[in-house]
C-alpha positions as CSV (number, residue, x, y, z in Angstrom):
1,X,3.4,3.7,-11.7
2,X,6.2,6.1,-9.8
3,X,7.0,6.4,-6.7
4,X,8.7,9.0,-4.8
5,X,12.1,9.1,-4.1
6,X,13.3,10.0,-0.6
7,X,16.7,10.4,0.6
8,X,18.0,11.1,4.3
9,X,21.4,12.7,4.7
10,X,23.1,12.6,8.0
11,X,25.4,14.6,7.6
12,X,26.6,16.6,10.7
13,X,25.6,14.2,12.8
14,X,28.0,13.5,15.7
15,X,26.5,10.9,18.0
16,X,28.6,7.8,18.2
17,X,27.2,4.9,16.1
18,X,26.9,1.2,17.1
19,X,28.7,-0.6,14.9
20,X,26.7,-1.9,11.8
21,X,27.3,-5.4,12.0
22,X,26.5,-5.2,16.4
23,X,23.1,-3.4,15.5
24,X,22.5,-5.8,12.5
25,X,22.8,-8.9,14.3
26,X,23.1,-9.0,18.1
27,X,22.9,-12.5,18.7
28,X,25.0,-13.7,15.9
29,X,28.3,-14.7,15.0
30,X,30.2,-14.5,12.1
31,X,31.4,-17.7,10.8
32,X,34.9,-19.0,10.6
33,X,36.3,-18.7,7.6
34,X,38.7,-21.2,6.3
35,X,41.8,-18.7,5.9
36,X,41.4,-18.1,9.2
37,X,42.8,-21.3,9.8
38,X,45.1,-21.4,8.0
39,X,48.7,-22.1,9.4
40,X,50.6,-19.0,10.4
41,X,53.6,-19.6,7.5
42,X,50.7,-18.9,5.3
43,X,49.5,-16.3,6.5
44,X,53.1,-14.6,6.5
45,X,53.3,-15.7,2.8
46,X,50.0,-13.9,1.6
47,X,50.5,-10.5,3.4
48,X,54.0,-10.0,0.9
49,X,51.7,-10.7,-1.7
50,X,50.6,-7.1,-3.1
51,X,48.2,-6.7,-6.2
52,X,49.4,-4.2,-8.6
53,X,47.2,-0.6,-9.6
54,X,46.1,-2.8,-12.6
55,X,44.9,-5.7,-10.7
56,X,43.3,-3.0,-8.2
57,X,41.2,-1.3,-11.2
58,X,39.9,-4.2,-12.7
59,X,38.1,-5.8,-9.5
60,X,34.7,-6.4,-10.1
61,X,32.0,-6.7,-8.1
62,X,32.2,-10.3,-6.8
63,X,35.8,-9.8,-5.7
64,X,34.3,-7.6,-2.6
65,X,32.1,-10.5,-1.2
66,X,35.6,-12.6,-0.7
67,X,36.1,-13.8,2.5
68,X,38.0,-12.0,4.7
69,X,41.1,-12.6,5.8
70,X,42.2,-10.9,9.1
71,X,40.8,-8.9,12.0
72,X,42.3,-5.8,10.5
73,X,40.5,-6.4,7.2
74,X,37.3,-7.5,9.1
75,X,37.1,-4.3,10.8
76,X,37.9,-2.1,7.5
77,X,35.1,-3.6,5.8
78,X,32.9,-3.1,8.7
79,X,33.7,0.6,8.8
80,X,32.8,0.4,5.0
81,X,29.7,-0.8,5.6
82,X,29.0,1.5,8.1
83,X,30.0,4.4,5.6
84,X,27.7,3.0,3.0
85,X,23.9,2.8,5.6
86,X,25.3,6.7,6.6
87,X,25.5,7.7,3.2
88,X,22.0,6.0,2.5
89,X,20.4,7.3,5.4
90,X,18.9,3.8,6.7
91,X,19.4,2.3,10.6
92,X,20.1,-1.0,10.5
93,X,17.6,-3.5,12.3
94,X,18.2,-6.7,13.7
95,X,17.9,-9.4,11.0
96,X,16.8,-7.0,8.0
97,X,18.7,-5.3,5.4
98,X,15.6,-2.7,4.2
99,X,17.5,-0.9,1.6
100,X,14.0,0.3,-0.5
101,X,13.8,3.2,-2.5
102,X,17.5,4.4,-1.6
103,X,18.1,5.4,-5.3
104,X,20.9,2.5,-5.6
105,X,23.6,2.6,-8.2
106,X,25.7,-0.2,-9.5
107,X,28.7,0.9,-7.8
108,X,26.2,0.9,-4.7
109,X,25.5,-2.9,-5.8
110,X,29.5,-3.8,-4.8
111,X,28.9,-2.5,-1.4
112,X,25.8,-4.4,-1.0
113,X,26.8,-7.8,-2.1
114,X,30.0,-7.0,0.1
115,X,27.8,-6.8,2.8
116,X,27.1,-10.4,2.6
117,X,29.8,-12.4,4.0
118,X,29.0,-10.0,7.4
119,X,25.7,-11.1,7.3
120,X,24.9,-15.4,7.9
121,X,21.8,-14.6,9.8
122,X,19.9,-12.8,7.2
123,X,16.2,-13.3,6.8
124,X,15.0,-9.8,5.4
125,X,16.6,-8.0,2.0
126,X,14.3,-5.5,0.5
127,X,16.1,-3.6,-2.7
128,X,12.7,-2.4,-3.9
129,X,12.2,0.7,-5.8
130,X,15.5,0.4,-7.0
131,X,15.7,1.1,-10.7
132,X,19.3,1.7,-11.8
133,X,20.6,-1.4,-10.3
134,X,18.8,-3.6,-13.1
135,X,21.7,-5.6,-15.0
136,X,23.7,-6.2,-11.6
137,X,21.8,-8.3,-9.9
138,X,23.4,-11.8,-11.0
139,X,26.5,-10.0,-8.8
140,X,23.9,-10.5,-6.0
141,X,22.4,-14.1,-6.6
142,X,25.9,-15.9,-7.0
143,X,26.4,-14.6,-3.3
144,X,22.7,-15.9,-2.3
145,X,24.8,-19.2,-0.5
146,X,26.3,-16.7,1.9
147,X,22.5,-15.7,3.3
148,X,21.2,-18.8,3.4
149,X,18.6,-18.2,5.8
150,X,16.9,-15.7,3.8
151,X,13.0,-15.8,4.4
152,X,12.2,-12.6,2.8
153,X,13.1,-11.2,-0.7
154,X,11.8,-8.0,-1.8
155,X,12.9,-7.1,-5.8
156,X,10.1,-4.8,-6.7
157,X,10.8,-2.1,-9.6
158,X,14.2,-2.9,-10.3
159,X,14.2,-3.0,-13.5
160,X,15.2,-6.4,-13.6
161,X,16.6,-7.5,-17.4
162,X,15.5,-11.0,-18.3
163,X,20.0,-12.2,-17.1
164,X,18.5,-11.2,-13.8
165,X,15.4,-13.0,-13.6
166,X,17.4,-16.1,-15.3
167,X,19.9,-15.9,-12.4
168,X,17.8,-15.3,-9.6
169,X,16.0,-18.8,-11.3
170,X,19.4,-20.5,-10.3
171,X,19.7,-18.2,-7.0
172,X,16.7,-19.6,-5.5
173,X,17.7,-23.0,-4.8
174,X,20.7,-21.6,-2.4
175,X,17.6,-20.1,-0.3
176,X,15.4,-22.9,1.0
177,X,14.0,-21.3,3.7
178,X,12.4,-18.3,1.8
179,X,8.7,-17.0,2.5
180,X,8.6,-14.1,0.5
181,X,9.3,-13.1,-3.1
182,X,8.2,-10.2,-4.2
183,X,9.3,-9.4,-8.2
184,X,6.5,-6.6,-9.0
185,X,7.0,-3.9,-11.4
186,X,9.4,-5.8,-13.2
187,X,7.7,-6.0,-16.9
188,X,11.0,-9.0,-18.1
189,X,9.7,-10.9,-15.8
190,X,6.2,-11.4,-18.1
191,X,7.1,-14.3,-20.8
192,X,10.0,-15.5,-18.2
193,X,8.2,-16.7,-15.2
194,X,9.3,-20.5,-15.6
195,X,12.9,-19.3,-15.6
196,X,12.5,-17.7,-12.0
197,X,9.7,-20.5,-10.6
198,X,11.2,-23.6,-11.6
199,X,13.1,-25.0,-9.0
200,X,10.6,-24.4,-6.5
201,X,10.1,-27.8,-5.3
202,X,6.4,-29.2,-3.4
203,X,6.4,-28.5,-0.2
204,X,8.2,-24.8,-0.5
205,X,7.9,-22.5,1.8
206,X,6.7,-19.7,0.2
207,X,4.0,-17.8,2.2
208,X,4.0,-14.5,-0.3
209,X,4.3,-14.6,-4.1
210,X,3.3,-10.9,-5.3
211,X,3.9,-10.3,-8.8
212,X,2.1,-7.3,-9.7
213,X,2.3,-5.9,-13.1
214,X,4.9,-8.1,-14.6
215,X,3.6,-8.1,-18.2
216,X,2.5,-11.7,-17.3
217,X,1.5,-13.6,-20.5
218,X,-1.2,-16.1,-20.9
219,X,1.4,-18.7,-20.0
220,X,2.6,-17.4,-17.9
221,X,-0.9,-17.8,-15.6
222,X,-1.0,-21.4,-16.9
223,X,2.3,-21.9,-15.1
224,X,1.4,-20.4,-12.1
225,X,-1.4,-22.8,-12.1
226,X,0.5,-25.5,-12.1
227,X,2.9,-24.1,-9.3
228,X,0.2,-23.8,-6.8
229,X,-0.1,-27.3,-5.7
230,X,3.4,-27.1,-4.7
231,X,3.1,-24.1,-2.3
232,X,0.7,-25.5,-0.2
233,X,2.1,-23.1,2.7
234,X,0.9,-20.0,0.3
235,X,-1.0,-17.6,2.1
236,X,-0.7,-14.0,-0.2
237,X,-1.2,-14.3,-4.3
238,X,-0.7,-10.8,-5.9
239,X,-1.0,-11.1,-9.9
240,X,-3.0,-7.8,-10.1
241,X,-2.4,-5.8,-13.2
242,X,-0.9,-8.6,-15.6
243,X,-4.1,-8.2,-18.0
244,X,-3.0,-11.2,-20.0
245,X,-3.8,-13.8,-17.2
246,X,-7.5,-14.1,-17.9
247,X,-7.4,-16.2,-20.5
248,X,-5.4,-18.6,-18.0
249,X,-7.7,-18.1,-15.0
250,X,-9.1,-22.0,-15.9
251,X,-5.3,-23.4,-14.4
252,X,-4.9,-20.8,-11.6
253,X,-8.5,-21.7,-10.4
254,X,-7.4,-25.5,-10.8
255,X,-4.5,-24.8,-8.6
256,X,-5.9,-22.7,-6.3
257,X,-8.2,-25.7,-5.0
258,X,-4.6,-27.3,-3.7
259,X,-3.7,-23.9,-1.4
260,X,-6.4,-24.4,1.3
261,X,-4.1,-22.4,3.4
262,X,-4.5,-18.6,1.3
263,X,-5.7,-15.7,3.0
264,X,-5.5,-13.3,0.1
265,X,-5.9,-13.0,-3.2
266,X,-5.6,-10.1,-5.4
267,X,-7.1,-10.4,-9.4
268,X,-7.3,-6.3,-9.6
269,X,-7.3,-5.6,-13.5
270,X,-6.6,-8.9,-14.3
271,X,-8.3,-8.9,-17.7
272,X,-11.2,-11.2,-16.0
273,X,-14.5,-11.6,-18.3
274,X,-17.8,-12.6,-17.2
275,X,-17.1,-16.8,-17.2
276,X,-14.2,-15.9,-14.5
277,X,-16.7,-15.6,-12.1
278,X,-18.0,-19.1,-12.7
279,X,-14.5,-20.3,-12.9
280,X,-13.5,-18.5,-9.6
281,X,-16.7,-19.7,-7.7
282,X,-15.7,-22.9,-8.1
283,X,-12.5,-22.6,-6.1
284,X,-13.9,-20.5,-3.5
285,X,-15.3,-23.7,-1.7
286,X,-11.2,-24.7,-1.2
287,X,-10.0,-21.7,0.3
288,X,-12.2,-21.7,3.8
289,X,-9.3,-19.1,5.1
290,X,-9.9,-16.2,2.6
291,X,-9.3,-13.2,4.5
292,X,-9.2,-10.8,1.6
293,X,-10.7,-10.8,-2.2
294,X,-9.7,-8.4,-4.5
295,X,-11.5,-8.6,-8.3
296,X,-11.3,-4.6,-8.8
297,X,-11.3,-3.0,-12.1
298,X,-11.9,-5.5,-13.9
299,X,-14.5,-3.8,-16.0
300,X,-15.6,-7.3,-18.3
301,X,-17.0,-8.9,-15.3
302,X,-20.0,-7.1,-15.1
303,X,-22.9,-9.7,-15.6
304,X,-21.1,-12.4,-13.8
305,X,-22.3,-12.9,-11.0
306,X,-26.0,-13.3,-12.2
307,X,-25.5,-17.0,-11.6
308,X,-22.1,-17.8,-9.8
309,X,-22.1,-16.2,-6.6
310,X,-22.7,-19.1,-4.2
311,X,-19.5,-20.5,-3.1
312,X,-18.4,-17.0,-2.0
313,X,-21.1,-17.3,0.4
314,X,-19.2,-19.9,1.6
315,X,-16.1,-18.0,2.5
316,X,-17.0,-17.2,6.2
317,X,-13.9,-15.8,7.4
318,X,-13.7,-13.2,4.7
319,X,-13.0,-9.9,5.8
320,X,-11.7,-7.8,2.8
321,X,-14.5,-7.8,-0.4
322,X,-12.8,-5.4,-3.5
323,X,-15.4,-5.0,-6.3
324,X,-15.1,-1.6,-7.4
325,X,-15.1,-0.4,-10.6
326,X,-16.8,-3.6,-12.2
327,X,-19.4,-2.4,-14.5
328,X,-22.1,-4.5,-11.9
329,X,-25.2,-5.0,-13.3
330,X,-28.7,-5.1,-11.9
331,X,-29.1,-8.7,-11.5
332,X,-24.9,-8.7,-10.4
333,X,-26.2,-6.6,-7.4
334,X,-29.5,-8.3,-6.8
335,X,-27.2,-12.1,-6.8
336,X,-24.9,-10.0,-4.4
337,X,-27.8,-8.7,-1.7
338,X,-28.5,-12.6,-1.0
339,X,-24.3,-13.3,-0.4
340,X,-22.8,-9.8,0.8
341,X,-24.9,-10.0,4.3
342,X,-23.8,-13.4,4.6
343,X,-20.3,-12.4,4.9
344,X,-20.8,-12.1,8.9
345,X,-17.2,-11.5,9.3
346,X,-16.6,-8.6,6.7
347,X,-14.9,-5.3,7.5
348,X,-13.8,-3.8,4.6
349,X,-16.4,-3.4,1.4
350,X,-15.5,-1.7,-1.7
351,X,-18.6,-1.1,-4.3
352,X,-17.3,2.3,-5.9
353,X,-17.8,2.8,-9.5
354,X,-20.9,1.1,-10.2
355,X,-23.4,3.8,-11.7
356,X,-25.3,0.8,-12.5
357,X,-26.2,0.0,-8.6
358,X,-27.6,3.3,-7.9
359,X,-30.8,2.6,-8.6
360,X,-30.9,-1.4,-7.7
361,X,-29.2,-1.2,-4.5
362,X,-32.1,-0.4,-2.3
363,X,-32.0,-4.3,-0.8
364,X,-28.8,-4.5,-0.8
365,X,-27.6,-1.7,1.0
366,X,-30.6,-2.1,3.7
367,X,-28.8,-5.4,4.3
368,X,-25.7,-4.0,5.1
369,X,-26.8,-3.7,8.6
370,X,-26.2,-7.5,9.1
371,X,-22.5,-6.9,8.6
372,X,-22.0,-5.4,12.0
373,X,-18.3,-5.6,11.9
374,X,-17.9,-3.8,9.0
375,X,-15.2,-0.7,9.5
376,X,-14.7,0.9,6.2
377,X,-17.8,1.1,3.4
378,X,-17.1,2.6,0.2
379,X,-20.0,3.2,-2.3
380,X,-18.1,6.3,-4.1
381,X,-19.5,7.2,-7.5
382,X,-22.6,4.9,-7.2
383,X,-24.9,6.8,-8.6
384,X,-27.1,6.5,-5.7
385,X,-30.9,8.0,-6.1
386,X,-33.0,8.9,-3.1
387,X,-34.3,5.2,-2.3
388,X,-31.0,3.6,-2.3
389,X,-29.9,6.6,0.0
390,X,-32.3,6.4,2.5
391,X,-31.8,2.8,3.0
392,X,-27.8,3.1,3.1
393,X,-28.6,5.7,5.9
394,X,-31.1,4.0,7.5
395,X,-28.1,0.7,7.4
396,X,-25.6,2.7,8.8
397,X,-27.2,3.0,12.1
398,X,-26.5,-0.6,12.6
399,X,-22.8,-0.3,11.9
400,X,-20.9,0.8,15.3
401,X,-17.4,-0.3,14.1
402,X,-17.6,1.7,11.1
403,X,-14.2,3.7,10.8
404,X,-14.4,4.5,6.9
405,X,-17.6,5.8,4.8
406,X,-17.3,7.5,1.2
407,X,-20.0,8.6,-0.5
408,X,-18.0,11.1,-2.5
409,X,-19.4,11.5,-6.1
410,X,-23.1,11.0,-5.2
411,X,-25.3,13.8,-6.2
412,X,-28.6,13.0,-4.6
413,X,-27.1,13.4,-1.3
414,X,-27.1,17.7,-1.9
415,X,-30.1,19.0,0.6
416,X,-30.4,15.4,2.1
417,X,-27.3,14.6,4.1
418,X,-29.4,15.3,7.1
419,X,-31.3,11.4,6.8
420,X,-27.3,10.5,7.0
421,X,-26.1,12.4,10.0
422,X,-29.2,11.4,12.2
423,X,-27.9,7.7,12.0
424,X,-24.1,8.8,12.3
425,X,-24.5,10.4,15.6
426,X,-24.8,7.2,16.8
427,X,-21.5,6.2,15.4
428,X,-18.6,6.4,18.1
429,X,-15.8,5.0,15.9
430,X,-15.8,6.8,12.5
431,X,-12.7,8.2,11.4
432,X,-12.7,9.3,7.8
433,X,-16.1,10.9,6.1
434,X,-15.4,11.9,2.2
435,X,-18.4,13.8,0.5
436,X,-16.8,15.4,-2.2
437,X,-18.5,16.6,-4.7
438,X,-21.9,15.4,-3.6
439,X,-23.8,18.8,-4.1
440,X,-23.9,19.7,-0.6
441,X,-25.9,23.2,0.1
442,X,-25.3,25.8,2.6
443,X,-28.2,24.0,4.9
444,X,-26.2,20.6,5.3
445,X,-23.1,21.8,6.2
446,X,-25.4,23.7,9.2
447,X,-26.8,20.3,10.1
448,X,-22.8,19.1,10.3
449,X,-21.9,21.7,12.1
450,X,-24.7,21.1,14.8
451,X,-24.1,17.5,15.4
452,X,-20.4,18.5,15.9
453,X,-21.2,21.3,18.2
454,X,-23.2,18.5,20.3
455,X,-20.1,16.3,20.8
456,X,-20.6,13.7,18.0
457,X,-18.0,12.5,15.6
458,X,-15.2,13.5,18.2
459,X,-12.7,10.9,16.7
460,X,-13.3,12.2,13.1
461,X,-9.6,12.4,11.6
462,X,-10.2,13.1,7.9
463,X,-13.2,15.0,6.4
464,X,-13.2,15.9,2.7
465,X,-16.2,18.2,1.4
466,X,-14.4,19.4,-1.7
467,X,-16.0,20.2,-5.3
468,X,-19.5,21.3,-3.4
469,X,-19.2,24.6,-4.5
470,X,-23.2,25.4,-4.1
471,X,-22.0,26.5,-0.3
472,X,-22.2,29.9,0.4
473,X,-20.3,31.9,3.0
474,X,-22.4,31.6,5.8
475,X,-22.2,27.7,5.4
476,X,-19.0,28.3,5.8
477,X,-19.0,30.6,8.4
478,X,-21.0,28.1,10.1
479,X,-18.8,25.4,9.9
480,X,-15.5,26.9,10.8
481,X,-17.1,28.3,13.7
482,X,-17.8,24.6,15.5
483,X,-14.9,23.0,13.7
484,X,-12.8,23.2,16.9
485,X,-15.0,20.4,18.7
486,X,-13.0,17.9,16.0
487,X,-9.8,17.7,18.5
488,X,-9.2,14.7,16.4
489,X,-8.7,16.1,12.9
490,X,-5.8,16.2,11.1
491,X,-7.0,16.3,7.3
492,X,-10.0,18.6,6.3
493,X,-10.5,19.7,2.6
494,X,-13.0,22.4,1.2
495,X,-11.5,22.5,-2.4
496,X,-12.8,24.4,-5.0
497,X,-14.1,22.9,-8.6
498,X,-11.2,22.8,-11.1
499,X,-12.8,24.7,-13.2
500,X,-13.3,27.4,-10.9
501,X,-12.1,29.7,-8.2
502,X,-13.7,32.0,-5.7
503,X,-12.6,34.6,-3.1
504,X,-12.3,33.6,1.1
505,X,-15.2,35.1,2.7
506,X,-14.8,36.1,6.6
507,X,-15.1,32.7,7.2
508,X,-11.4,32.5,6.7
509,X,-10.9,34.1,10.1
510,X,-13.1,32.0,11.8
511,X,-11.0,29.0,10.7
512,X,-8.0,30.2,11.5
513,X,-9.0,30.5,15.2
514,X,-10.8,27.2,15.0
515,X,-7.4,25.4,13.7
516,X,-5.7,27.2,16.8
517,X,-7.6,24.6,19.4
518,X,-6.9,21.4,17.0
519,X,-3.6,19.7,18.2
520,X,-3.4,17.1,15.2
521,X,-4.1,19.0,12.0
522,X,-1.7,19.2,9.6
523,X,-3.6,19.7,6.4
524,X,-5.9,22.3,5.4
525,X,-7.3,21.7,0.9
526,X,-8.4,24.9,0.3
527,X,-7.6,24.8,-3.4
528,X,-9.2,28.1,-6.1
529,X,-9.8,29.6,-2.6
530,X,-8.3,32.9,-2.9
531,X,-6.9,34.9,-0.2
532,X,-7.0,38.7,-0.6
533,X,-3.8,40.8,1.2
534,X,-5.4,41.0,4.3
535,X,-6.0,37.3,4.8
536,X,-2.8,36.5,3.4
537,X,-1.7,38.8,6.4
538,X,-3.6,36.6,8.9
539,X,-2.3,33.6,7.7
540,X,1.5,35.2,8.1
541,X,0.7,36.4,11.2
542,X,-1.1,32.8,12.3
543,X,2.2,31.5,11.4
544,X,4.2,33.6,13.9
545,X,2.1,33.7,16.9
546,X,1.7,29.8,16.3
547,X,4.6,28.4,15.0
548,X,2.9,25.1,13.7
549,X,2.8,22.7,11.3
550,X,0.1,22.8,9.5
551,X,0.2,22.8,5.4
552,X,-2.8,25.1,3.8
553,X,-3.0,23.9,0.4
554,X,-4.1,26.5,-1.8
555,X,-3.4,24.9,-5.3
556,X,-1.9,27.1,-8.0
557,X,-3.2,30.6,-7.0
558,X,-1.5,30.5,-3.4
559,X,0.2,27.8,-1.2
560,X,1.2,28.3,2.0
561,X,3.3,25.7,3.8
562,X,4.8,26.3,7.5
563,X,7.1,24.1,9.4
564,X,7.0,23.1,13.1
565,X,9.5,25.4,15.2
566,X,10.4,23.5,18.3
């Protein structure tokens, strides 16, 4: 897993800047320290001290979080740490410390844990996304005392080395009042959990524990089983990815019957098998505030739900339900059609992946219509046939709230999206449509173009119709031509197949004036499209006359990416 680096240089700026420690905290003050009282003899006695170039060059990190010792001093180190944000690029905010993805070093580590002593008030420190700082961090933890009011604690990919996660064990006990830990992406954390956990004590006040692909072991789960009767204030468990757990699931399940209070919970690729169903269905009747259920990708659950689907009937506040990419069988989705529309309160459903359903899912997709707070309903790669189709667009009618449909990867809907759009004229709040590669001909993209024309779908903000290559010109033509009633679009994509490429018809010019009367857009996929030297013209000339933003993706043959003049 990667994630993109960003960095934001300021330099030639020349607006003043609050100070760092004003901005940071407003309404705090920093607290006395004892050399400040020191008697003034003292005080003489220490300034003739001077440390020599040696004793200079061997300072290490902890000697910057010492307490300081005059006003003079107190302002240097403020200017410092003012010097240190600039150079990062990050605004301070009241209370938070957010210094995420900022590509920290470990000589970027002394300025951080110097920041401390400044800094009584703290409740936010996020050092995610860090990865060079791993090794360093007992420099940080030793100082945890100083930011005692800590609630959140945000360690994710920082390549923590199994001395960190033992000293951020003995760290924790300094922060009593924390709500969030977050120590994902950190694979020495797997095998060493007990070492970080155990001095939570019951009655903590953790609210968040996410611990996504830690290389958890086996026992690792069986610990964190018997750590959720102590965080009875728990509200978010993230142990997705750790495929080792699922042979553990019998202890977490114990100990999830003791958090009554969690709202989410998130088993994505867990390693879970059929019996996890079982084994989870029998906690489900505990957790009456389950707001959000994630059991995607695990591909060995398939079959489960046959018989052990009843308590999540039960969970009547639910409004998140991830199954996607489960291998779901036929009698999985026939158990599902009698709990799904029970699920009153369900706005987010996620049944992608299952070729097995496209076939079986007649009942259960009709039934959808009883969810009438559903907002975003993915059934991507289903495998749908014409029956289970026509019912899904016979349910959507009954869906007003619905913000997100995919129905990407579903051939049978080439030549039939027409029984679709005649229910989603109805809709007034869908935002995103994907039907990419779904083998749409030139005639539906002319039934989408005419409900457009007619005013529907006006707050439409993403529409994807790559990979349906079977659309001729005219389609496009079409199309591009009544594009400009979508004031709301910013994304639209009309890929080509990988595998291969084709020239812009005179369509392309029909677009480009269409795109003229969108305010919002900002990306045009138009990948293995290939512009001849007159196009390519029009879209230089497009540029100047319009001097907008807007990035037309052209893959590998072309690419064309123009920013905003103001």
């Amino acid at each position: 897993m990667s994630q993109r680096r960003k960095k934001n240089s300021s330099d030639g700026e020349t607006k003043p800047r609050t100070s760092f420690v004003n901005k940071l905290f407003r309404s705090s003050k920093l607290r006395p320290t004892k050399a400040e009282s020191r008697k003034k003899s003292n005080d003489l006695e220490a300034a003739d001290f001077q440390p020599s170039d040696d004793t200079q060059k061997t300072e290490n990190i902890l000697d910057t979080a010492k307490p300081l010792t005059s006003e003079m001093e107190l302002g240097s180190r403020m200017e410092k740490n003012e010097q240190f944000l600039q150079k990062l690029g990050r605004k301070a905010v009241n209370k938070c410390l957010d210094l995420n993805n900022c590509g920290l070093t470990t000589a970027d580590m002394r300025e951080v844990v110097a920041l401390l002593p400044l800094l009584p008030d703290l409740e936010k420190l996020d050092i995610s996304w860090n990865d060079l700082i791993g090794g360093t961090l007992h420099s940080l933890t030793q100082q945890m005392h100083l930011v005692s009011k800590l609630k959140i604690l945000r360690l994710g990919s920082c390549r923590l080395t199994t001395d960190d996660v033992r000293a951020l064990g003995e760290a924790l006990e300094a922060i009593p009042e924390l709500e969030e830990l977050n120590l994902s992406w950190n694979s020495k954390v797997g095998g060493n959990l007990p070492l970080i956990l155990q001095k939570f004590q019951e009655g903590s006040k953790i609210q968040t524990l996410e611990l996504v692909d830690c290389d958890l072991t086996s026992e690792d789960g069986a610990f964190v089983g018997q750590l959720l009767p102590m965080m009875q204030n728990l509200e978010v468990l993230d142990l997705s990815i750790n495929r080792n757990i699922g042979g553990s699931l019998n202890s977490i399940a114990q100990g999830l019957k003791s958090t009554s209070n969690l709202k989410v919970l998130k088993l994505h690729s867990c390693g879970l098998s059929q019996k996890s169903v079982r084994i989870l269905d029998a906690a489900f009747r505990y957790l009456c505030e389950l707001r959000k259920l994630d059991l995607s990708c695990n591909k060995e659950l398939g079959g489960g739900f046959e018989d052990s689907s009843a308590q999540l009937a039960m969970l009547e506040h639910l409004e998140v339900l991830d199954l996607h990419q489960c291998s779901l069988t036929i009698d999985d989705v026939m158990s599902l059609t009698q709990v799904i529309p029970l699920l009153s309160s369900l706005q987010e459903l996620d049944l992608s992946a299952n070729k097995k359903m496209g076939g079986s899912s007649e009942n259960l997709l009709s039934r959808l219509r009883f969810l009438p707070a559903l907002k975003s309903l993915l059934i991507n790669n289903c495998a749908l046939q014409s029956e289970t189709f026509t019912a899904l667009a016979e349910a959507s009618a009954h869906l007003p709230a619905l913000e997100v449909f995919d129905l990407s990867w579903n051939k049978c809907i080439g030549g039939n999206l027409k029984l679709l759009l005649e229910t989603l004229k109805f809709s007034e709040s869908l935002q995103v449509l994907r039907l990419s590669s779904c083998s749409l001909v030139t005639e539906d993209v002319a039934v989408l173009a005419s409900l457009i024309r007619t005013g529907h779908l006006a707050k439409l903000q993403k529409l994807i119709l790559s990979y349906n290559d079977s659309i001729c010109d005219t389609g496009w033509a079409i199309f591009c031509q009544n594009m400009w009633f979508l004031k709301e679009l910013t994304e639209l994509d009309i890929s080509l197949r990988p595998s291969t490429s084709r020239d812009c018809g005179q369509w392309f010019r029909h677009l480009l004036c269409a795109v003229t009367t969108l305010p919002k857009i900002t990306e045009i996929g138009m990948k293995r499209w290939i512009l001849p030297a007159t196009q390519e013209e029009e879209l230089e000339r497009f540029h100047q006359d319009h001097r907008c933003s807007i990035h037309f993706d052209l893959g590998e043959f072309q690419e064309a990416d123009f920013p905003r003049l103001n």
